[in-house]
C-alpha atoms as an extended CHARMM CRD file, in Angstrom:
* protein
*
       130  EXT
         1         1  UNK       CA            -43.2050000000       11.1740000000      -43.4540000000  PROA      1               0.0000000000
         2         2  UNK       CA            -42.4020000000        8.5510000000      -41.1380000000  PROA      2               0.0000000000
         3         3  UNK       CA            -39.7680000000        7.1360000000      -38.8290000000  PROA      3               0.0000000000
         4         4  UNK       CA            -38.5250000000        4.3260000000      -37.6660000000  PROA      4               0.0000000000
         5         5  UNK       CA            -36.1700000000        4.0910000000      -34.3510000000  PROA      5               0.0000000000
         6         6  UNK       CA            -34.3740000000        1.1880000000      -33.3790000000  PROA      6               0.0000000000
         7         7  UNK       CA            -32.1230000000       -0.0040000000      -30.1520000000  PROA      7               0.0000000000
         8         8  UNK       CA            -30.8690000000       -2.9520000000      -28.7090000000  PROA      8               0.0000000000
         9         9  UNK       CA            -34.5550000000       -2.9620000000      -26.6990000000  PROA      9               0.0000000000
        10        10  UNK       CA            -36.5630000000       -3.0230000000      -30.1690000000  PROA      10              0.0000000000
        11        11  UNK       CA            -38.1130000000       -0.4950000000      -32.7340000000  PROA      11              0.0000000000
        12        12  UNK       CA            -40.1790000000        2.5170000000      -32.6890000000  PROA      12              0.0000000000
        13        13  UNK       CA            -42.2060000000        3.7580000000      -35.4980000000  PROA      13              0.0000000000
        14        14  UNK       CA            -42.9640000000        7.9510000000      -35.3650000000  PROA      14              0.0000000000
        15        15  UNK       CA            -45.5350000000        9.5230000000      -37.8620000000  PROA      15              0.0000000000
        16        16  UNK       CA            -43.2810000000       12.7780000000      -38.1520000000  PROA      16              0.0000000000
        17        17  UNK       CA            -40.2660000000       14.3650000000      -37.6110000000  PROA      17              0.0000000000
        18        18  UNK       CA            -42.1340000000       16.3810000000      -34.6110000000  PROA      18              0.0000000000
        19        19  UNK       CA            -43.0460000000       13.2540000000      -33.0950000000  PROA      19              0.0000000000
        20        20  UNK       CA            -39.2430000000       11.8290000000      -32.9370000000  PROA      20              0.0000000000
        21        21  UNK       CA            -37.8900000000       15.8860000000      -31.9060000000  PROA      21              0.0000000000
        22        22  UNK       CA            -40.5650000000       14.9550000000      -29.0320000000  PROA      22              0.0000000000
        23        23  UNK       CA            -39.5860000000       12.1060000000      -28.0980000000  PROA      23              0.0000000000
        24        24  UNK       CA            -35.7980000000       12.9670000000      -28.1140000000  PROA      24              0.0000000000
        25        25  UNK       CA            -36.6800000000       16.2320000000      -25.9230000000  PROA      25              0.0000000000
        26        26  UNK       CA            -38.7490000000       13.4300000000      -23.5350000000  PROA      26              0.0000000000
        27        27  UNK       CA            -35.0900000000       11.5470000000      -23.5110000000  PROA      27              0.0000000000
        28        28  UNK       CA            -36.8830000000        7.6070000000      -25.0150000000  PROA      28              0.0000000000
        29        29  UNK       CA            -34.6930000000        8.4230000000      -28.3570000000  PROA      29              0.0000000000
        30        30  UNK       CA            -31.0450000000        8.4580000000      -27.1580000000  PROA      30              0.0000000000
        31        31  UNK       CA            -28.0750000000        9.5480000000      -29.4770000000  PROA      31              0.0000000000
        32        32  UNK       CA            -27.0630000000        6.3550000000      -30.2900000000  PROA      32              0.0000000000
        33        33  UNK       CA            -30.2050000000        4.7730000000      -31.2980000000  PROA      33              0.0000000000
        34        34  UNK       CA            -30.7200000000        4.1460000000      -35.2100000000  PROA      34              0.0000000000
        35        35  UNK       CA            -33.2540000000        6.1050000000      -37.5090000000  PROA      35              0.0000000000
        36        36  UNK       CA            -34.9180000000        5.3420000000      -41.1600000000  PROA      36              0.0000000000
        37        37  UNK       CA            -36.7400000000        7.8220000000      -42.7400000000  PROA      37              0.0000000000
        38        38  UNK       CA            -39.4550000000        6.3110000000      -44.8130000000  PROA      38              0.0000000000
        39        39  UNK       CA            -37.8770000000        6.0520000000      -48.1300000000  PROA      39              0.0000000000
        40        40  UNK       CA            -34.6680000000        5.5640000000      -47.5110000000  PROA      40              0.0000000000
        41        41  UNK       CA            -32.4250000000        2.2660000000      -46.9560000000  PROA      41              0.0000000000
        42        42  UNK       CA            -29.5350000000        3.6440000000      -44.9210000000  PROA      42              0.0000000000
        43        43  UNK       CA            -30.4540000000        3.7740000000      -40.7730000000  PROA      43              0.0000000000
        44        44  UNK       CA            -28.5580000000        6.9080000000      -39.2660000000  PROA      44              0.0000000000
        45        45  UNK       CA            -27.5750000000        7.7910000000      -36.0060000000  PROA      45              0.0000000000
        46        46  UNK       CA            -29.8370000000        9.5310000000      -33.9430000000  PROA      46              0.0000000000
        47        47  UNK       CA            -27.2320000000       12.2670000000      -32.8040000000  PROA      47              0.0000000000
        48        48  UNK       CA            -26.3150000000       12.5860000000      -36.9530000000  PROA      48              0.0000000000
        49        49  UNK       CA            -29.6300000000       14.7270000000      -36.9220000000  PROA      49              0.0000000000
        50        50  UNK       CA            -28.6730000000       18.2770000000      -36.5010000000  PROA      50              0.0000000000
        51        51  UNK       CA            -32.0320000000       19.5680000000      -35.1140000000  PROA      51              0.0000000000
        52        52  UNK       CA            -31.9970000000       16.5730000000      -32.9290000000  PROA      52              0.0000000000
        53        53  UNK       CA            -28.8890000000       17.2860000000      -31.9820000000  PROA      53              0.0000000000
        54        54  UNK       CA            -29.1130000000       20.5850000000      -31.2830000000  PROA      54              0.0000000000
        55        55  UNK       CA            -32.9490000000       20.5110000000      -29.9970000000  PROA      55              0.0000000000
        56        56  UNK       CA            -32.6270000000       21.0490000000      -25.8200000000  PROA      56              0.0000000000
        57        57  UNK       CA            -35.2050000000       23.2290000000      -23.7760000000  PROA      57              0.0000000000
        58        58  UNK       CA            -33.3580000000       26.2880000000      -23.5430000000  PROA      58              0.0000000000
        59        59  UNK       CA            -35.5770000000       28.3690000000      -20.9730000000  PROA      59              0.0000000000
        60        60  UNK       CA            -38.5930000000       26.5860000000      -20.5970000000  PROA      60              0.0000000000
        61        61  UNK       CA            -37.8360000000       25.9870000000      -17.0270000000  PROA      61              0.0000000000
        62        62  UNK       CA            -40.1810000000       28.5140000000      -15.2400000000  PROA      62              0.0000000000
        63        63  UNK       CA            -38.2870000000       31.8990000000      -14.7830000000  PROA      63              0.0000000000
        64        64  UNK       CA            -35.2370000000       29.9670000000      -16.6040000000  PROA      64              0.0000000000
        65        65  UNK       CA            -34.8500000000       27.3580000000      -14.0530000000  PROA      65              0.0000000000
        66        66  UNK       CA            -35.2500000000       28.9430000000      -10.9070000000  PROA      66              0.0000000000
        67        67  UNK       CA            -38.7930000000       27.1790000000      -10.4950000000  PROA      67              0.0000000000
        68        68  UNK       CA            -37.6870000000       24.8750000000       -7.9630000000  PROA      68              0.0000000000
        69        69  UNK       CA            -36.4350000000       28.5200000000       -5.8430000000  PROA      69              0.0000000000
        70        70  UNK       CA            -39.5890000000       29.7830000000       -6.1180000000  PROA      70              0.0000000000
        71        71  UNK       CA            -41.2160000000       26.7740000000       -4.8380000000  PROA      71              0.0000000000
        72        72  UNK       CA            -39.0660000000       26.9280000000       -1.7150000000  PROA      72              0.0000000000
        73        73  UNK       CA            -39.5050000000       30.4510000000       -0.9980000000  PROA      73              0.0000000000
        74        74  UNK       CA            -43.0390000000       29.6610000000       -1.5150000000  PROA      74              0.0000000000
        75        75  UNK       CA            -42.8650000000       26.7850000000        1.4550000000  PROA      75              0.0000000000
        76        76  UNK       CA            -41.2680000000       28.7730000000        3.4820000000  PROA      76              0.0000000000
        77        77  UNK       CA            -43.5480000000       31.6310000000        3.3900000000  PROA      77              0.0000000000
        78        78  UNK       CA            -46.7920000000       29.5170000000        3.4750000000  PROA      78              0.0000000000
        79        79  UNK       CA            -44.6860000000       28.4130000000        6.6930000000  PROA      79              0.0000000000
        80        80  UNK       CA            -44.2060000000       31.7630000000        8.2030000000  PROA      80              0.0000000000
        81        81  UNK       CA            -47.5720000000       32.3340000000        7.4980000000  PROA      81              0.0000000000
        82        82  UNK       CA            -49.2370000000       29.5280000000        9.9050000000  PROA      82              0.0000000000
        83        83  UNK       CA            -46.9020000000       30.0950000000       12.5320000000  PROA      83              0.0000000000
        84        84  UNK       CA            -48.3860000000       33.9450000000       12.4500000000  PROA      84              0.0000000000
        85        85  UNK       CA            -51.9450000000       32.7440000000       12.9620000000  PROA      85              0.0000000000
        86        86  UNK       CA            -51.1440000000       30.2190000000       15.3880000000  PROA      86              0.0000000000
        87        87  UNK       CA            -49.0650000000       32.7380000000       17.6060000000  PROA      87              0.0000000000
        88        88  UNK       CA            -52.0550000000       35.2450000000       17.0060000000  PROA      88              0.0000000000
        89        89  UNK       CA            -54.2850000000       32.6010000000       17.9670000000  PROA      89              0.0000000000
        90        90  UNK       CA            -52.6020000000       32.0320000000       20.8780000000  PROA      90              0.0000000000
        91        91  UNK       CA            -52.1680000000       35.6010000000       22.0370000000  PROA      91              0.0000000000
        92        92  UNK       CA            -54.9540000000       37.1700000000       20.6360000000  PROA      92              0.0000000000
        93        93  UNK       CA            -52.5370000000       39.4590000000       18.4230000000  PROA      93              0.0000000000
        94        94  UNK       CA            -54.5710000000       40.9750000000       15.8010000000  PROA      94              0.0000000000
        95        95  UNK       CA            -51.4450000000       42.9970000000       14.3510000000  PROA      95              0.0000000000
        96        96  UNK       CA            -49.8540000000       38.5400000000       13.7250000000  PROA      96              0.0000000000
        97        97  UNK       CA            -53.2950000000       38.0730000000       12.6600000000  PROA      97              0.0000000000
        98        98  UNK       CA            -53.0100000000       40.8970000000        9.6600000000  PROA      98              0.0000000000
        99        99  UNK       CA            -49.0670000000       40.3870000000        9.0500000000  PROA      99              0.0000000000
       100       100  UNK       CA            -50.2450000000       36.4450000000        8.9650000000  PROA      100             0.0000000000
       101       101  UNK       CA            -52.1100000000       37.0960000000        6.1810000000  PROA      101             0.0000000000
       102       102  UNK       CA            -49.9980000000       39.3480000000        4.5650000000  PROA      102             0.0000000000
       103       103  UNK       CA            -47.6510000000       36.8860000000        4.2980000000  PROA      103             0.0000000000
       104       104  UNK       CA            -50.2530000000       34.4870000000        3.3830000000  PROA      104             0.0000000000
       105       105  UNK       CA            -51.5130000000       36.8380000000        0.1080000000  PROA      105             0.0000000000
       106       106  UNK       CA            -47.7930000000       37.0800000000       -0.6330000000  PROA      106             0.0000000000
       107       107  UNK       CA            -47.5080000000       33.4210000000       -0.9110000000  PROA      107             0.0000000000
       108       108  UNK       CA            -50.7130000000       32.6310000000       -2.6760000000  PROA      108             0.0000000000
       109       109  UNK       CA            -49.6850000000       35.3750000000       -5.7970000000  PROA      109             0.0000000000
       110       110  UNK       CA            -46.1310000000       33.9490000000       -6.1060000000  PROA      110             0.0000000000
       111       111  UNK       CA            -46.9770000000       30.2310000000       -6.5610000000  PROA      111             0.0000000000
       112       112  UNK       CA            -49.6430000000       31.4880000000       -8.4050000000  PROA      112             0.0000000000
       113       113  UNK       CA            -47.2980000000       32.8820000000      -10.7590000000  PROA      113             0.0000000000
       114       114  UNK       CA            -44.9430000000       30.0680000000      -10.8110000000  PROA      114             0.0000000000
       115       115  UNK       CA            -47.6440000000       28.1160000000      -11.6340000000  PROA      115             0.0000000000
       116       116  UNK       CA            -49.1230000000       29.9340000000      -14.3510000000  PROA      116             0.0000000000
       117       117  UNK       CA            -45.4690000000       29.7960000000      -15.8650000000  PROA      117             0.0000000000
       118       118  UNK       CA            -45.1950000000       26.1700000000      -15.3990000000  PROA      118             0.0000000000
       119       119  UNK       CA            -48.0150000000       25.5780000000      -17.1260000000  PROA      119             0.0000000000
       120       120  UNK       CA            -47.1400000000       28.3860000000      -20.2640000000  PROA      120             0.0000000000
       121       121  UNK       CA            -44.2710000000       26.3850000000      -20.9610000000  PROA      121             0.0000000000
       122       122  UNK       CA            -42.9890000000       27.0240000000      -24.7670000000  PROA      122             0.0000000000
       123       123  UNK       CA            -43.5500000000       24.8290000000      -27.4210000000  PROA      123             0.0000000000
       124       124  UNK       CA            -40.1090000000       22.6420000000      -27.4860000000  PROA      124             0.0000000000
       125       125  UNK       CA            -40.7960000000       22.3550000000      -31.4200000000  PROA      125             0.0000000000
       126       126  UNK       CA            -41.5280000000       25.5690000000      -32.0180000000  PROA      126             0.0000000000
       127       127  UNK       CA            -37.9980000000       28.0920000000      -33.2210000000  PROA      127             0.0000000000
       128       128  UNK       CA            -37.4650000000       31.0810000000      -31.3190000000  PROA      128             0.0000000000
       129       129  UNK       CA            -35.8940000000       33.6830000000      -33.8670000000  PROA      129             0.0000000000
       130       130  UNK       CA            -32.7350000000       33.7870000000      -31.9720000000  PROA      130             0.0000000000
């Protein structure tokens, strides 16, 4: 079934109900913008929609949100990591050398991990059975 979205900019025509819950979730249909469902005469709000409404990405952030954390961590140890080899470099240190790439290892498995979650993001259309 199709729908039609309209705004002050113009109209929008979506295939399916998953196609407007997408583009809701992607923020082009706002809450005040006007939707037809093929059929029907009367245009409704967007927002009158309960699962539009309601429909938000509870969670998908990686490790609920904390992503951007990880990331920094991540920085910061890829960080500590070349300032190891360089001072091993400089002084011939093979115990910076190993603890240099320790740190390195570390690094490489956690944005590994945030990025594996990144990318295993859930379904936004799919209903957890919460």
């Amino acid at each position: 079934m199709k729908y039609r979205v309209r705004n002050q900019d113009g109209e929008l025509e979506f295939e399916s109900f998953g196609q407007l819950e997408q583009a809701w979730l992607m923020g082009l249909v706002e809450p005040s913008d006007e939707v037809l469902q093929e059929g029907h005469a009367k245009w409704r709000r967007a927002d009158s929609y309960a699962v539009l409404a309601t429909a938000r990405r509870h969670g998908d952030d990686v490790w609920n949100g904390s992503w951007f954390l990880f990331v920094l961590i991540g920085v910061a140890l890829a960080t500590v990591a070349l300032v190891l080899f360089k001072q091993a470099a400089a002084e011939k240190s093979d115990l910076k050398w190993g603890l240099g790439f320790l740190v390195a290892i570390v690094d490489v498995v956690l944005m590994t991990r945030v990025t594996v979650n990144a990318q295993r993001r859930r379904d936004p259309h799919r209903r957890s059975k919460r």
